[in-house]
Backbone bond lengths (Angstrom), bond angles and torsions (degrees), N, CA, C in turn:
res aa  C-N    CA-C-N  psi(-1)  N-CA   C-N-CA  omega(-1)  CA-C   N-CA-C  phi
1 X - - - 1.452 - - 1.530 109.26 -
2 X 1.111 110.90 135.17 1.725 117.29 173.61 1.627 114.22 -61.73
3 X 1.313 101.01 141.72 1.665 107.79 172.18 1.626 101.92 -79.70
4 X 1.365 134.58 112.29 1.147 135.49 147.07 1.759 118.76 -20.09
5 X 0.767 121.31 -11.00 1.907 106.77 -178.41 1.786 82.65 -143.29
6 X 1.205 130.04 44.18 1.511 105.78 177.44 1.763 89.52 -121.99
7 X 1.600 120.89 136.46 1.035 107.24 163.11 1.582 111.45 -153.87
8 X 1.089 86.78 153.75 2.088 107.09 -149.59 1.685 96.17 -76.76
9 X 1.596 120.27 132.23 1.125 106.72 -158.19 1.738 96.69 -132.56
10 X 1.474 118.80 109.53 1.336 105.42 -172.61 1.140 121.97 -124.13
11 X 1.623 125.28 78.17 1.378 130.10 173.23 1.437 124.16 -118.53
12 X 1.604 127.07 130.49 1.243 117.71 -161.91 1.950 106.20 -94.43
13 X 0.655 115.05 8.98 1.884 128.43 165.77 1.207 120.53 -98.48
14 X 1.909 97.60 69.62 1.470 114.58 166.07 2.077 108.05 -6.33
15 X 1.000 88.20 -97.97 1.988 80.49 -177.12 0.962 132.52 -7.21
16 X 1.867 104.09 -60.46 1.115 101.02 173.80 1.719 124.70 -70.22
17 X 1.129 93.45 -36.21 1.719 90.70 -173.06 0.891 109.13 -65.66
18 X 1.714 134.43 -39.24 1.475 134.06 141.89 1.492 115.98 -5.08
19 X 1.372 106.52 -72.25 2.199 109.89 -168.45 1.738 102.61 -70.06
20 X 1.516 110.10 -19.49 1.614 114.81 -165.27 1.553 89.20 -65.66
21 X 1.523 107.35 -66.48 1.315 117.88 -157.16 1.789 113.19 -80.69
22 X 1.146 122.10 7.50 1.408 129.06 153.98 1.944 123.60 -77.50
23 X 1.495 85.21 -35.85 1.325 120.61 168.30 1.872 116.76 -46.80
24 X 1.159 91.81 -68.30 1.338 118.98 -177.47 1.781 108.61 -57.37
25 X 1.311 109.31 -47.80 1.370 132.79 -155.53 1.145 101.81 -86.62
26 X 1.893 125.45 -41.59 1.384 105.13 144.91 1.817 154.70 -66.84
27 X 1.272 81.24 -10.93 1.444 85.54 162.61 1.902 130.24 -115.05
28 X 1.625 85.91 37.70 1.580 98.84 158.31 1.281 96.48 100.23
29 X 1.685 139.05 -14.44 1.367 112.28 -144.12 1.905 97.29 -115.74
30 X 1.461 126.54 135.66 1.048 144.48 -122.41 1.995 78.76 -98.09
31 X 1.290 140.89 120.81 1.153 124.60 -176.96 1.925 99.65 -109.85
32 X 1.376 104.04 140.22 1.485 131.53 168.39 1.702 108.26 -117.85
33 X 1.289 91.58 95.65 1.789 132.08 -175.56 1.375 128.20 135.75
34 X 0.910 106.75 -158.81 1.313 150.94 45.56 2.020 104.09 -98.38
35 X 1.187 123.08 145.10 1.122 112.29 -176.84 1.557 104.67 -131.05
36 X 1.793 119.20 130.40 1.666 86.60 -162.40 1.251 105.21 -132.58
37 X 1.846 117.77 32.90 1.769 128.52 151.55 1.446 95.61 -105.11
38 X 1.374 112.65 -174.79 1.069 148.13 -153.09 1.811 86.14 -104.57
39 X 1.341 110.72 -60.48 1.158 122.44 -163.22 1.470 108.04 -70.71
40 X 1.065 129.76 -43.55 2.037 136.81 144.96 1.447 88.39 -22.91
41 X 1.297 108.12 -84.02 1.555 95.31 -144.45 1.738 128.74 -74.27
42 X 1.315 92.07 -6.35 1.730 124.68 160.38 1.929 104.06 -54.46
43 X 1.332 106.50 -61.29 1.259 124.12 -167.48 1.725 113.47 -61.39
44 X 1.501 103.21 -50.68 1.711 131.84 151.59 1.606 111.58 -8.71
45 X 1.541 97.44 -67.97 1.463 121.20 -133.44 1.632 73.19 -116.84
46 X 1.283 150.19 17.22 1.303 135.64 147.98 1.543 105.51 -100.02
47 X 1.117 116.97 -36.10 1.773 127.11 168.58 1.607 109.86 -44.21
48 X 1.408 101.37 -85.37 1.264 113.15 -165.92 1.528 122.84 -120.34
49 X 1.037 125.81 89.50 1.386 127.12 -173.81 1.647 103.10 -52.90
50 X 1.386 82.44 137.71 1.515 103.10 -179.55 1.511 125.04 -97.39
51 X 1.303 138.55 168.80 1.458 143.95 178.83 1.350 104.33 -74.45
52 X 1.838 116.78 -36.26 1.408 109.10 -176.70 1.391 99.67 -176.85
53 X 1.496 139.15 -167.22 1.592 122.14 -170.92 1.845 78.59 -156.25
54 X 1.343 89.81 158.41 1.541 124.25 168.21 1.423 109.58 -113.50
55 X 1.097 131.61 134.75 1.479 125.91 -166.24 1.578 105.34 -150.38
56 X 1.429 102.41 106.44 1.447 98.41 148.65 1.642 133.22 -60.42
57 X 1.158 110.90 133.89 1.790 105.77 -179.16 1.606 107.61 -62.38
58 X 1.285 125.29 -52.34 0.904 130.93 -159.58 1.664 125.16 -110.47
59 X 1.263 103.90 100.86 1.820 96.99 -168.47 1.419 114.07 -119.33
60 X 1.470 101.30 -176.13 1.709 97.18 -171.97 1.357 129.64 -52.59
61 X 1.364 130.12 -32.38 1.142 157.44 131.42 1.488 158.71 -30.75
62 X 1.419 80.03 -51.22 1.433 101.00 161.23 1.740 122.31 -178.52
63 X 1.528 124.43 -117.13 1.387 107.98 176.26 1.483 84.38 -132.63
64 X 1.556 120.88 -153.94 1.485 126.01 -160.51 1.563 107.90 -114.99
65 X 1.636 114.51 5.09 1.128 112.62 -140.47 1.872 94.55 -88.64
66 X 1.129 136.23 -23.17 1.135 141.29 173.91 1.999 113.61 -60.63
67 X 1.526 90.65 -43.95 1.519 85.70 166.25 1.436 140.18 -81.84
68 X 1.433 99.26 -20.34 1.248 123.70 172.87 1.475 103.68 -48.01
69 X 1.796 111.83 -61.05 1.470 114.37 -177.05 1.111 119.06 -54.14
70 X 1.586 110.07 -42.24 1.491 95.97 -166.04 1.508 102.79 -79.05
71 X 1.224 133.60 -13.40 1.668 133.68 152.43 1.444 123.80 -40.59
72 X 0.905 101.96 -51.18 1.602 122.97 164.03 1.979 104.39 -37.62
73 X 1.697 107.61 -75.01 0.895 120.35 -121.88 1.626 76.00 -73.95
74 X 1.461 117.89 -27.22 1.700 135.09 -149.45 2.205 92.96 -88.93
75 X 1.744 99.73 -19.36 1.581 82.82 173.48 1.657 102.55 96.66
76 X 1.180 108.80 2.53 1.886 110.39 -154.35 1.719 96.01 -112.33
77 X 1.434 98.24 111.84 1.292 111.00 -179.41 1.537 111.13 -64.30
78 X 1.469 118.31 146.49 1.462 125.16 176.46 1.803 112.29 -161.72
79 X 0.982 94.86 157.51 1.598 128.67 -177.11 1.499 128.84 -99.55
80 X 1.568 121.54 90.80 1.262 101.37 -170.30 1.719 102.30 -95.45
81 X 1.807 102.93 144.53 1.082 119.33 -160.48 2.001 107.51 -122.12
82 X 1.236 101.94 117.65 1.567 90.71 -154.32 1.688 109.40 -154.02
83 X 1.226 119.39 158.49 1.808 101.44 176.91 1.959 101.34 -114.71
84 X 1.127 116.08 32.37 1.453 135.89 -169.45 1.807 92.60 -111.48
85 X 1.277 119.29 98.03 1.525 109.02 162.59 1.442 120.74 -80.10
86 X 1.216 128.39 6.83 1.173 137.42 168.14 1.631 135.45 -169.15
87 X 1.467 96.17 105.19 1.728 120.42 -174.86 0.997 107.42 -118.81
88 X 1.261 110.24 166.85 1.765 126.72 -161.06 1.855 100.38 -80.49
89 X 1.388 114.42 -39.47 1.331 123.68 179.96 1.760 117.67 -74.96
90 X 1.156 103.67 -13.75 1.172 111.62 169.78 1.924 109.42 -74.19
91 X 1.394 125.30 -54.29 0.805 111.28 -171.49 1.810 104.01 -92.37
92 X 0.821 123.40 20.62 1.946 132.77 160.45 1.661 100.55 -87.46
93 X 1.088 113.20 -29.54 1.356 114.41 176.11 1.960 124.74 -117.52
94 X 1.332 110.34 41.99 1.418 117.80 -149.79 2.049 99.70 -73.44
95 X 1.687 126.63 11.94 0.937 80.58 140.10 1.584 115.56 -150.07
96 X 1.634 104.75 70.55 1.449 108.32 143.51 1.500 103.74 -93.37
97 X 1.340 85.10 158.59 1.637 111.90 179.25 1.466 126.20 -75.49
98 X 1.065 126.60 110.45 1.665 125.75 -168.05 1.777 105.40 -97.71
99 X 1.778 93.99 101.84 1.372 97.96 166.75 2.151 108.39 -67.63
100 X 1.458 112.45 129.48 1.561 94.54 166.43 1.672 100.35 -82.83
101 X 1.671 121.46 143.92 1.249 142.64 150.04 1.446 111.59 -70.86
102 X 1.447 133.72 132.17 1.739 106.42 2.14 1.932 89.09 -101.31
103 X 0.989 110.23 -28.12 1.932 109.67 163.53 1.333 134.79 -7.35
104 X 1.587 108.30 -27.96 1.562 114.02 -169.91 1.400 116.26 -124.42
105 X 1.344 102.76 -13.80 1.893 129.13 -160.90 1.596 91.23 -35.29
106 X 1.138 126.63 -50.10 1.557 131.53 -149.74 1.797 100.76 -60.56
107 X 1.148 95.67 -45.17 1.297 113.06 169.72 1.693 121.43 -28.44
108 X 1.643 109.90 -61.59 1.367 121.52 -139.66 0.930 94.97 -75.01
109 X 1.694 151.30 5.18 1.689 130.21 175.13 1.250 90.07 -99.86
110 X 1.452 138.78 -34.02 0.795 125.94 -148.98 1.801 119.13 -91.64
111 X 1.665 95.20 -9.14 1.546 120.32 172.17 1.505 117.73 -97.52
112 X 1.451 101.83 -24.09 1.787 120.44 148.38 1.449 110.80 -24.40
113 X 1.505 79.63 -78.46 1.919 105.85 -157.76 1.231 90.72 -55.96
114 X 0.888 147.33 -61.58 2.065 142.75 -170.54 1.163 108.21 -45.35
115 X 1.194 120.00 -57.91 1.587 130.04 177.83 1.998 100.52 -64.65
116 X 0.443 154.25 -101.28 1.849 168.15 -174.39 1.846 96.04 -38.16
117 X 0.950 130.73 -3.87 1.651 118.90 174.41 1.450 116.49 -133.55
């Protein structure tokens, strides 16, 4: 069963995942990452199911689109968070919500909370 305030956080740009997960942490919600392969956050999200995921599109490794599915398949709402307005995984997945980085950031708890309540 998912932890209600736990959410899976996968961006490989220390900084950013830094301001993401300060972000997160002030508004109550328990963060698992920063994680910054594909294969981390694969590993993550086989551990401990999460309330919902933050997802960079684009990581060291590869893109998000493998986790995305199995997000999908698990029911677990998420947010891809990215400075790319247009990727191939974005429209395989047309309806999570694409916060743009760093332009939209203000946004992402507040597109969280809709998704997770």
């Amino acid at each position: 069963m998912a932890d209600t305030r736990r959410i899976l956080l996968v961006e490989d740009d220390p900084r950013v995942a830094a301001m993401i997960a300060d972000m997160l942490e002030e508004a109550d919600y328990a963060v698992d990452g920063p994680y910054g392969t594909l294969a981390d956050g694969m590993a993550a999200l086989a551990k401990h199911f999460p309330a919902g995921a933050v997802l960079d599109l684009t990581l060291q490794d590869s893109d998000a689109g493998l986790l995305a599915d199995d997000l999908d398949n698990y029911g677990i709402p998420y947010i891809f968070c990215s400075g790319a307005a247009h990727h191939a995984v974005i429209g395989a997945h047309p309806d999570a919500p694409v916060i743009a980085k760093p332009t939209d950031m203000r946004h992402l708890v507040t597109t969280l909370d809709r998704l997770v309540h």
